[in-house]
C-alpha positions in Angstrom: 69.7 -180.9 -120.6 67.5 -180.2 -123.2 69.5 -176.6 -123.8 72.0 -174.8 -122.1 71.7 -172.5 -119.8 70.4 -175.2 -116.7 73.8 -175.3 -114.7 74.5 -178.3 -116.3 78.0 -178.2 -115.7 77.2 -176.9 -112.0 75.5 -180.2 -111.3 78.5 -182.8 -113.0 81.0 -180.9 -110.6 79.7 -181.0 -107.9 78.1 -184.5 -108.1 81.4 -185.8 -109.0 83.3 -184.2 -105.8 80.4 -185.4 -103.4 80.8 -189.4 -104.2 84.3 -188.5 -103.8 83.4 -187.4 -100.6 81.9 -191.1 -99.9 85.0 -192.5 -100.3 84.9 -193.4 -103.9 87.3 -192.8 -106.7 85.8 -190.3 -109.2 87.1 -188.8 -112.8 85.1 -185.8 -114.6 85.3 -186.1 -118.5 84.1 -182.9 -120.0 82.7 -183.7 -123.9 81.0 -180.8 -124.3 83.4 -180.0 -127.1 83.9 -176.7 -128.3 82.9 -174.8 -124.8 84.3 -176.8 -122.1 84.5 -175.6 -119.0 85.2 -177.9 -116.0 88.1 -176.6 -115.8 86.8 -172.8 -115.5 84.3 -173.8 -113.5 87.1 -175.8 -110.7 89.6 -172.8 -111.4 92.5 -174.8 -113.2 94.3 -174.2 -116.0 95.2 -177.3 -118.0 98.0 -177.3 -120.4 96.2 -180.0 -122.5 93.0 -180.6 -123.4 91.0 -183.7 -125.3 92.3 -182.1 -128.9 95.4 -183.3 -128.3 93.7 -186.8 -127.6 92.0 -186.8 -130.6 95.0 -186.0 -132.9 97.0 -188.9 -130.9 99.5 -187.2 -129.7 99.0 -187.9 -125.7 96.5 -190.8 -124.0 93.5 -189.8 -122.4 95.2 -190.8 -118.8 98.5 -187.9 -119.8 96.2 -185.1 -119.3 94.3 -185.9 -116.3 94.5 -183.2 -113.3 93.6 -184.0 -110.1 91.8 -181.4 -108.7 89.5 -181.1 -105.4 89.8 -184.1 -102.8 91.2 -186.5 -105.2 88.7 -185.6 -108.4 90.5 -186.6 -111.6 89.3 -184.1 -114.1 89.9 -184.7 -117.8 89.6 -181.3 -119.3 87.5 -180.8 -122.8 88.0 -178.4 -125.4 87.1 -174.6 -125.3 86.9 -171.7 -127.4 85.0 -171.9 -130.4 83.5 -174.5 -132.9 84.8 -177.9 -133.1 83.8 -180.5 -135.8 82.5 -183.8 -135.1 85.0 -185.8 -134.6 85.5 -189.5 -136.6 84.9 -192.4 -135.9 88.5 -193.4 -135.4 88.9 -191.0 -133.3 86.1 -191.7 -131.0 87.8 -194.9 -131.0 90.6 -193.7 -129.4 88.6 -191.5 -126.9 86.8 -194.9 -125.8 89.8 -196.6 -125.4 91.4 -194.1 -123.2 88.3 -193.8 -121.5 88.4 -197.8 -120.8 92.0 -197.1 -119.4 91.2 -194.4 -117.0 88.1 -196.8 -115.8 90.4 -198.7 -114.2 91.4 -196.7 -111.7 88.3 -195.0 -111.1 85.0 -196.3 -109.4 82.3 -193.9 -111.9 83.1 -191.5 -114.5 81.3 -188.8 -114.8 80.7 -187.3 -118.9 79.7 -183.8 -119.0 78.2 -183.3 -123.0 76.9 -180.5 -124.1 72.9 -179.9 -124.3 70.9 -181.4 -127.2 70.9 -184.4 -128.8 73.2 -183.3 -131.7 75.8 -186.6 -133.1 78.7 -185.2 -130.9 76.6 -186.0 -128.0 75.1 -188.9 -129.2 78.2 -190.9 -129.4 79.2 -190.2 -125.8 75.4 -190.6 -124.9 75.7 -194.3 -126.0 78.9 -195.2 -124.4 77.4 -194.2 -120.6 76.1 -196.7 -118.3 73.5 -194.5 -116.9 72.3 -190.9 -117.9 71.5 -187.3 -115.5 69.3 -185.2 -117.0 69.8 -181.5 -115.3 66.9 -178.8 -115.8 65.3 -175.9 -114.2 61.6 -175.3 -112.6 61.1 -173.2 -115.8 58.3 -174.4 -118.3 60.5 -173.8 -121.3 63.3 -175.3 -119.5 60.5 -178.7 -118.7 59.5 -178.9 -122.2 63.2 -179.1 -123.3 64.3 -181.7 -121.3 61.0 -183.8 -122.3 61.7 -183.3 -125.9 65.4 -184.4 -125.4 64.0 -187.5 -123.0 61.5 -188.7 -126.0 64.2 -188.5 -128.6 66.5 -190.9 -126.2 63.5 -193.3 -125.6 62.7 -193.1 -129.3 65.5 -193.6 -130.8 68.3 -195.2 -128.0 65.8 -197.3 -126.0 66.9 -196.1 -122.8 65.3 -197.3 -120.3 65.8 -195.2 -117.5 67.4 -191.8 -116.6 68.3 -189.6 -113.8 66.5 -186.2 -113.3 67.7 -183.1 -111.3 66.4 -179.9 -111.0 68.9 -177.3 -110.1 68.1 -173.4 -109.8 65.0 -173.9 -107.9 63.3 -171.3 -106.6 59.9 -172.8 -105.4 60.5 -176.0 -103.9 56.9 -177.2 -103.7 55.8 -176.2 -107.2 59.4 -177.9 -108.8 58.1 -181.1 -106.4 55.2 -181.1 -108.5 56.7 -180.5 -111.3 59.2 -183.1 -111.3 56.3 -185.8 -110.0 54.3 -184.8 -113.5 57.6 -184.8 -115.8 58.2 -188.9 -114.2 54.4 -189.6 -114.4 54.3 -188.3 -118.3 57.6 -190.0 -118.8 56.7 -193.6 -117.5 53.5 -193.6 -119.1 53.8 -191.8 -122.6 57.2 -193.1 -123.2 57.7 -196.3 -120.8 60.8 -194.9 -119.7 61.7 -194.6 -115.6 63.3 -191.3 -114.5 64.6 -191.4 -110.6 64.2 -188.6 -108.9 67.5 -187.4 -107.6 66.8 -184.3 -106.2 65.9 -180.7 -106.4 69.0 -178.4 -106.0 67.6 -174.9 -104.5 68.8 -171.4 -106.0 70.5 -169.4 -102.9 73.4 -167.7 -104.6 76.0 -169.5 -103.2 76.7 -171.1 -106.7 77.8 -167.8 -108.2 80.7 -167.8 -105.1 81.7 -171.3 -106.3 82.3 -170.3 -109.4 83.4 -166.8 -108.7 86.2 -168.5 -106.9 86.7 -171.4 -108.8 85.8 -174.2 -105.9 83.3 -177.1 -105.5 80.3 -175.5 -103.7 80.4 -178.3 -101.5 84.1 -176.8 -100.5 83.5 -172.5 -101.0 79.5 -172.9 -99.7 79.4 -176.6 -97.4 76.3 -175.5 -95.3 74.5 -173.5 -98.0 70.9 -175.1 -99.4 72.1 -175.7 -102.7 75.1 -177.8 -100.8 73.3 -179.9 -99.0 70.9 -180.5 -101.7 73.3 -181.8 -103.7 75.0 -184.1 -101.3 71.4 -185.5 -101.1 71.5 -186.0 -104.7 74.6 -187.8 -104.1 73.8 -190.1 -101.6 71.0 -191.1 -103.6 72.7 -191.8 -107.1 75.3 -193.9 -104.7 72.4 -196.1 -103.9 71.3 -196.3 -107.4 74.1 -197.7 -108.1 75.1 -200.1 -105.2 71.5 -201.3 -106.3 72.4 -202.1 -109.7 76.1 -203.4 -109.8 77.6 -199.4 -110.0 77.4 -198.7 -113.8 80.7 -196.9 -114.1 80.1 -194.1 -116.6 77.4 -191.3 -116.1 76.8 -189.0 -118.3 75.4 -185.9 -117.5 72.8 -183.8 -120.4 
């Protein structure tokens, strides 16, 4: 996302649990460093998180938890300001990500909004990238401004887009077929369409009591909007060899 605020995190959970649910093996990596909150959000309570990755003392794989229906979350680091971390240590986040790879079919990467260096490193080490926004104008023009910067200066080619928090369906339709129009012809770049996730308050029950929504709310809108959203990523990537690592913005 182009900010916080669009239920980015929301959107990584409970896209990661619903390919579970289609029989594939999925791990959660949440970069957003500094205010994580996977974790939170799933109702765990790690006893380690990615700092003690970065410092060396455990691999990436020691401090998985496996949490709803088989999801292997690998939980980030919260409370407060953390510094960008070195390039040798982003070495030896890669390489622990490229060990936990191989026992997964996709990895998700949930990084924090913006397009600050942080994210940019884990932004160029995914396969394919989500954009997550709302049906809000200021919320649009974010998630353009963040798109451009990736086409301008990462050449990528081609992202995700969903909309989550919708409260109009027909005018976030539109909305979303303008934002791809703009996108493939002012900056050549193709953004799929992978759904529109309705507002219906049965997210604030997920996370009130620290489940999936697919789990605490399985025949609520937003639920079955996101399964959707699922089903159609899966096919995005039987179509194109299944990049592994998706990274969520």
């Amino acid at each position: 996302s182009g900010k916080g605020g669009t239920g980015k995190t929301f959107v990584s959970v409970n896209l990661a649990f619903a390919l579970g649910q289609l029989s594939l093996r999925v791990g959660l990596l949440d970069a957003d460093l500094g205010t994580a909150n996977v974790a939170t959000v799933l109702g765990l309570r790690p006893t380690a998180d990615l700092s003690v990755v970065l410092t060396g003392e455990k691999r990436l794989a020691e401090i998985g938890i496996k949490a709803w229906n088989g999801l292997m979350i690998y939980p980030g680091i919260a409370g407060g300001y953390v510094p960008d971390i070195s390039p040798w240590q982003f070495a030896r986040l890669l390489a622990g990500i490229g060990e936990i790879e191989e026992h997964l079919d996709h990895l998700f990467i949930d990084s924090g909004a913006g397009l600050s260096p942080r994210t940019t490193n884990f932004l160029l080490a995914a396969d394919f990238v989500i954009l997550v926004t709302n049906d809000t104008p200021t919320s649009i023009l974010d998630a353009y401004g963040l798109l451009k910067s990736l086409a301008v200066k990462f050449w990528v080619p081609e992202v995700g887009l969903v909309m989550n928090r919708v409260t109009d369906t027909a005018r976030a339709q539109e909305t979303a077929r303008r934002f791809i129009e703009t996108a493939r012809r002012y900056l050549n770049v193709k953004v799929l369409a992978l759904g529109l996730v309705r507002e219906d308050g049965a997210e604030h029950e997920s996370l009130r009591y620290g489940r999936p929504l697919l789990v605490s709310a399985p025949d609520s809108p937003a639920a079955r909007d996101l399964q959707a959203a699922a089903s159609r990523l899966r096919d995005r990537l039987v179509q194109t060899a299944a990049p592994g690592r998706l990274q969520v913005r």
